[in-house]
Residue frames relative to the residue before (quaternion, step in Angstrom):
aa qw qx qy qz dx dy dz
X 1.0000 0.0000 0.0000 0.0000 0.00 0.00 0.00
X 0.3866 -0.6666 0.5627 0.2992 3.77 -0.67 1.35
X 0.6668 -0.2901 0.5501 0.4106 3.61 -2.04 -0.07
X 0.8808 0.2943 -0.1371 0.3447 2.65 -1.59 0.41
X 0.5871 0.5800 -0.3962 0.4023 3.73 1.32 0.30
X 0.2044 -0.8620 0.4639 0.0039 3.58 -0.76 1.07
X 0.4518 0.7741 -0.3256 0.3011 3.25 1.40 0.76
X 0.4642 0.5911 -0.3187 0.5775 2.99 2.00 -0.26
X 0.5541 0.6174 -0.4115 0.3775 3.94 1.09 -0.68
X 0.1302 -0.7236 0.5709 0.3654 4.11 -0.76 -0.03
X 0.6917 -0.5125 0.1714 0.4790 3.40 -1.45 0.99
X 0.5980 0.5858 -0.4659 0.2867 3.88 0.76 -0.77
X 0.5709 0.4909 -0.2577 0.6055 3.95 0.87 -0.71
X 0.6858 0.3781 -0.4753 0.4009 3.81 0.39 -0.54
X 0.5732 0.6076 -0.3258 0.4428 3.64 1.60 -1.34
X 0.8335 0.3400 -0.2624 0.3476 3.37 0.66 -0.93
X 0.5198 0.5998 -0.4038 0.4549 3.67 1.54 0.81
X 0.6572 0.5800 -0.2519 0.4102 3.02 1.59 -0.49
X 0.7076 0.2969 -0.2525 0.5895 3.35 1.00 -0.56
X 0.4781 0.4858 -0.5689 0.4602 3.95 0.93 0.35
X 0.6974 0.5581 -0.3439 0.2896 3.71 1.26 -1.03
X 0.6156 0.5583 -0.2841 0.4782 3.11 1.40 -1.24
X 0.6324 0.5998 -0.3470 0.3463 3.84 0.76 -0.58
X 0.3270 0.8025 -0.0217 0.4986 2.84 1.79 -1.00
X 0.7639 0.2121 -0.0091 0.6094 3.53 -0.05 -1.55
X 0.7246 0.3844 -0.4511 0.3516 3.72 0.78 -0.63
X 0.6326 0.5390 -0.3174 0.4567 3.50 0.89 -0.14
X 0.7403 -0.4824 0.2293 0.4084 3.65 1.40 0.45
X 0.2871 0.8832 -0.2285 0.2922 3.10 1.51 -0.56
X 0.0224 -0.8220 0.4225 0.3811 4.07 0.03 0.21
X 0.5530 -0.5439 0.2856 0.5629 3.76 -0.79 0.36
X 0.5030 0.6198 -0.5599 0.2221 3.58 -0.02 -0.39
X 0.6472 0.5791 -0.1643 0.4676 2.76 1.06 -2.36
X 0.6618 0.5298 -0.3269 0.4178 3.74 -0.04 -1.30
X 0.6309 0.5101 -0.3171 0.4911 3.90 0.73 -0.99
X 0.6800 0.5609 -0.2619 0.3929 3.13 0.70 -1.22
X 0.6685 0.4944 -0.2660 0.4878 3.75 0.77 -1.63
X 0.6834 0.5476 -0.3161 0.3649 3.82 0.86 -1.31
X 0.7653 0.3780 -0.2751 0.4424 3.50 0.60 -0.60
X 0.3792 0.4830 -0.5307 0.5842 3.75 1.56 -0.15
X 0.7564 0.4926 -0.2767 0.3296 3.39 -0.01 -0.78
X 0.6738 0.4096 -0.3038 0.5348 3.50 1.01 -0.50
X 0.5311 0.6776 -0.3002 0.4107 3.49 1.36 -0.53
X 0.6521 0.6224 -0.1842 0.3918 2.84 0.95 -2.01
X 0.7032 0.4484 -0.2308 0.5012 3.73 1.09 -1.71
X 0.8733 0.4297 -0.0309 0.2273 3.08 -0.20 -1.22
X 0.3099 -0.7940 0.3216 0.4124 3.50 2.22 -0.67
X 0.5424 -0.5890 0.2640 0.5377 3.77 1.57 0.79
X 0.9546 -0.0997 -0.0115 0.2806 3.64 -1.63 -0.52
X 0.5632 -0.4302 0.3984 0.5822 3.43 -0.75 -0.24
X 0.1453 -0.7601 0.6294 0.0704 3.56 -1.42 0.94
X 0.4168 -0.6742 0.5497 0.2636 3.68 -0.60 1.39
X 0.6724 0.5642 -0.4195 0.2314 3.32 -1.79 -0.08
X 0.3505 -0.7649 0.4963 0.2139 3.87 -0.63 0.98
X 0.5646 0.4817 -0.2938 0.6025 3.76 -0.74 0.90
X 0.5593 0.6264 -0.4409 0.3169 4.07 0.49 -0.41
X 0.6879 0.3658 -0.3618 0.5120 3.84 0.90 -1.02
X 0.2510 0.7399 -0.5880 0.2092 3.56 -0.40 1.27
């Protein structure tokens, strides 16, 4: 899987990068940057992408 691929992400974590991104941009933010900060941030919460395997919510 290349950088920079968000298909592994589930749509709730994509929703919640978008509107961290757009918050972001409303506060001056450029979009690059703002993209960038939103997914640290979704990372940060959430431990990044969807992760296969049974046993994981522990």
């Amino acid at each position: 899987m290349p950088r920079g691929d968000k298909s592994s992400y589930t749509d709730k974590q994509k929703r919640q990068a978008e509107h961290i991104e757009e918050s972001y941009e409303s506060r001056g933010v450029s979009e690059k940057e703002a993209e960038r900060r939103a997914w640290a941030t979704v990372n940060k919460e959430t431990g990044g992408g969807k992760k296969s395997g049974s046993g994981r919510a522990k």
